[in-house]
N, C-alpha and C positions, 0 to 999 in steps of 0.2 A: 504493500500500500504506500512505502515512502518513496517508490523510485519517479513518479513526477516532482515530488519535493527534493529529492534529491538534484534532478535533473535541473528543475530551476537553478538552483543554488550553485551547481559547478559553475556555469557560467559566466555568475558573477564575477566582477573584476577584483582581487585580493590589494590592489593599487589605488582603490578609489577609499576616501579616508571619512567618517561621519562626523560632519561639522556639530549639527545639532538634532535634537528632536524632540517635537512638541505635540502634545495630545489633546485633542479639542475635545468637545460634546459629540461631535460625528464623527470626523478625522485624526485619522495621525499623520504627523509629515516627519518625515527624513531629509536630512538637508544638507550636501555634498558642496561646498564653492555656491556655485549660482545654480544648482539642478536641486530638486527636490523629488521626491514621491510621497505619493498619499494612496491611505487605505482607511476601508473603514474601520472606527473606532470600535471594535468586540471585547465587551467585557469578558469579566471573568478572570478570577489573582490566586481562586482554591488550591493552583499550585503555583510552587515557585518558581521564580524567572530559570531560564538559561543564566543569562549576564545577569549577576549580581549587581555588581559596579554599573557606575555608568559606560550607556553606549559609547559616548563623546571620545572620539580618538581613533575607534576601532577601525578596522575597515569593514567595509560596505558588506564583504562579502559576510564576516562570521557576525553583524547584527540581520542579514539577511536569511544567514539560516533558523535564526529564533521563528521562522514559520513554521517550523518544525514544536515551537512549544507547546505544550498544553495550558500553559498559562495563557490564555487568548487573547489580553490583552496584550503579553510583550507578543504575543504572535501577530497583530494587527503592526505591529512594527516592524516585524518580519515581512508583513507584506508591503510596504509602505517602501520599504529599503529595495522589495524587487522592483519595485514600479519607476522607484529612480532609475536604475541601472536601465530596464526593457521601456519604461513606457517613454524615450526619447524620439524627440521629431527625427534629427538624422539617423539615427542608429533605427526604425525601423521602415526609412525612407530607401537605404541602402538595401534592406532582408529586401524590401518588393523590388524591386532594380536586381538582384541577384536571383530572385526568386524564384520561375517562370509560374509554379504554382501556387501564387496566393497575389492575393489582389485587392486593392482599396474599394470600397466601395463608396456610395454616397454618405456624407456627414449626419443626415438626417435620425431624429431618433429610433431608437430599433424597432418600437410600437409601433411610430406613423409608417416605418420603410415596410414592415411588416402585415400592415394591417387587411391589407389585396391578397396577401401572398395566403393566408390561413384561414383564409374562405372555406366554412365546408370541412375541415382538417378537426380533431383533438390537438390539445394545445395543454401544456402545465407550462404554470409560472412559479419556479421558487424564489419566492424573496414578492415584496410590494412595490410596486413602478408605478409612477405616472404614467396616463398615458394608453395603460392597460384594458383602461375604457371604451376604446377603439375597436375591442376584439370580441367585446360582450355578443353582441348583436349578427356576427362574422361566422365564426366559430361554430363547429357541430358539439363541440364537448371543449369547457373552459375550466382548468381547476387550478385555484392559485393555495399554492402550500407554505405553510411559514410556520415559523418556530413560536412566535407567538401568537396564535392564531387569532383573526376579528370577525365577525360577523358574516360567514357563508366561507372563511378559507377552510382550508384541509390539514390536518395537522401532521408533522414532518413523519410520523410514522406511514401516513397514506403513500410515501414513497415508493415504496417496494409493490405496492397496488396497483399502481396507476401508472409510472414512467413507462414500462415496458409495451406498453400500448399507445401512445401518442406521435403525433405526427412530427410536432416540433417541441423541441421544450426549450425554455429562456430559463437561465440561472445565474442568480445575482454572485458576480465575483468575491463574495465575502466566503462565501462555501467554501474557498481555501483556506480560510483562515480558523475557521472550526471544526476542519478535516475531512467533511461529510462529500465534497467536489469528487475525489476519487470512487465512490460507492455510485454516486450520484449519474457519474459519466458512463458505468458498467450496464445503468439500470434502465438509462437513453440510449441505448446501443441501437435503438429501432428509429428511433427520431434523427432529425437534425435538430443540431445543440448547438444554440446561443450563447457565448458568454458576456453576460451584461454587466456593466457598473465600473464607478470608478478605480474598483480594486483589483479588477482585470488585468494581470500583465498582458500585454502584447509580446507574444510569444509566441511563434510557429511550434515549439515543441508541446504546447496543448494540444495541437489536434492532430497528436500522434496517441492521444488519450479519445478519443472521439468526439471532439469540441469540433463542428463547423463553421464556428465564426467568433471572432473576437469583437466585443465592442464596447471601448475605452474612453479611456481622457488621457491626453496629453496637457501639462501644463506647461503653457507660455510664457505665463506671467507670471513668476513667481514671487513676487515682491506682494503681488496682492491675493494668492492664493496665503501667502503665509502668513498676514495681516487676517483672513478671515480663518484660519486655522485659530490662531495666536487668541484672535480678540472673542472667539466661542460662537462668530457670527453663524446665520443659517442660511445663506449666500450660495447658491448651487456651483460648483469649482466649476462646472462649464465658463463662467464667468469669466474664471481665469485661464482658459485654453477653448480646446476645442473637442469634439466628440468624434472618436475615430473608429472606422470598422475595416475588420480586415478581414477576409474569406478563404477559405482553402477551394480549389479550383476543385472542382466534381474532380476523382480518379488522381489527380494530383500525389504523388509519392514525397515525402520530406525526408 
């Protein structure tokens, strides 16, 4: 079950040095020179960190593997530290340019870009999106699952019931962070798999796990991404970058 957490984590650069890192209400950021990464903030301290001490110094790469903690909150740092490294404009401007098999798609949100395409289709949604409202009306079968469940979702045990049947499923990038993505990706093996939200690495080695698509945030701005980290704002980081998707070409080998 570690060898996608592992596989992120080699990759890492052991050269790149963690300047700082800060925990909001929603976010964590990681912050390298002038690059940063964010994930979402998952609680949870029941066990203790990896790094004792502070991250501040270390390099990029061994606070990137605290994804691997059970501690979920230093694990939400763990993911925050990959998102610096993978979720860069050039670095994965170059993978498509090298690529032949993966490809940008349009910017637009994954709901609107999506909402034609799952006509008539079964659809699970893990995690809550905006947006999602688009699909109600669309859809032959709509189940949105979450761990704390509200008013008509499905609770995260309905997993094992339900993915193996769906046409598409959309899953909030935060499932790495509380280990559930690996089971999760085994169970869509019939679907095409979204992966959605800011704590998405953009990484071609997900969809050597059966992820279809990636779709992230790149931040641009970092000065005001870490201003609305910092000051606990509730400011959508789109603000500060842009929303990116990237696709594995049907048949495509990586």
């Amino acid at each position: 079950m570690w060898q996608l957490y592992n596989e992120l984590i080699e990759e890492v650069s052991i050269n790149i040095t963690v300047d700082e890192v800060i925990y909001g209400p929603r976010f964590v950021m990681v912050r390298s020179g002038d690059r940063i990464g964010v994930a979402m903030n998952t609680s949870g301290t029941s066990i203790p960190p990896i790094i004792k001490e502070s991250p501040i110094g270390k390099s990029l790469k061994e606070v990137a593997a605290t994804i691997k903690s059970w501690n979920l909150s230093e694990a939400s740092m763990g993911a925050a530290a990959l998102n610096l490294y993978y979720n860069d404009n050039k670095k994965i401007e170059k993978l498509i340019n090298e690529n032949r098999e993966l490809r940008f798609l349009d910017n637009k949100d994954t709901f609107v870009a999506y909402e034609n395409k799952v006509k008539d289709k079964k659809v699970a949604i893990i995690g809550h999106f905006r947006n999602i409202s688009n699909f109600t009306d669309k859809v032959k079968e709509l189940y949105v699952i979450e761990k704390n469940p509200q008013e008509g979702d499905y609770p995260e045990s309905a997993c094992e019931y339900i993915l193996p049947f769906m046409d598409y499923v959309f899953i909030t990038g935060s499932t790495i962070i509380n280990k559930t993505l690996p089971r999760l990706l085994e169970l869509s093996s019939n679907a095409k798999v979204i992966l959605v939200g800011p704590t998405t690495p953009m990484t071609p080695i997900l969809f050597k796990y059966g992820v279809t698509e990636l779709s992230g945030a790149v931040i641009t701005d970092t000065l005001k991404c870490s201003e609305i980290i910092k000051e606990c704002k509730y400011s959508p980081l789109v603000e500060c970058g842009k929303e990116i998707r990237i696709e594995k070409i049907l048949g495509g080998q990586l």
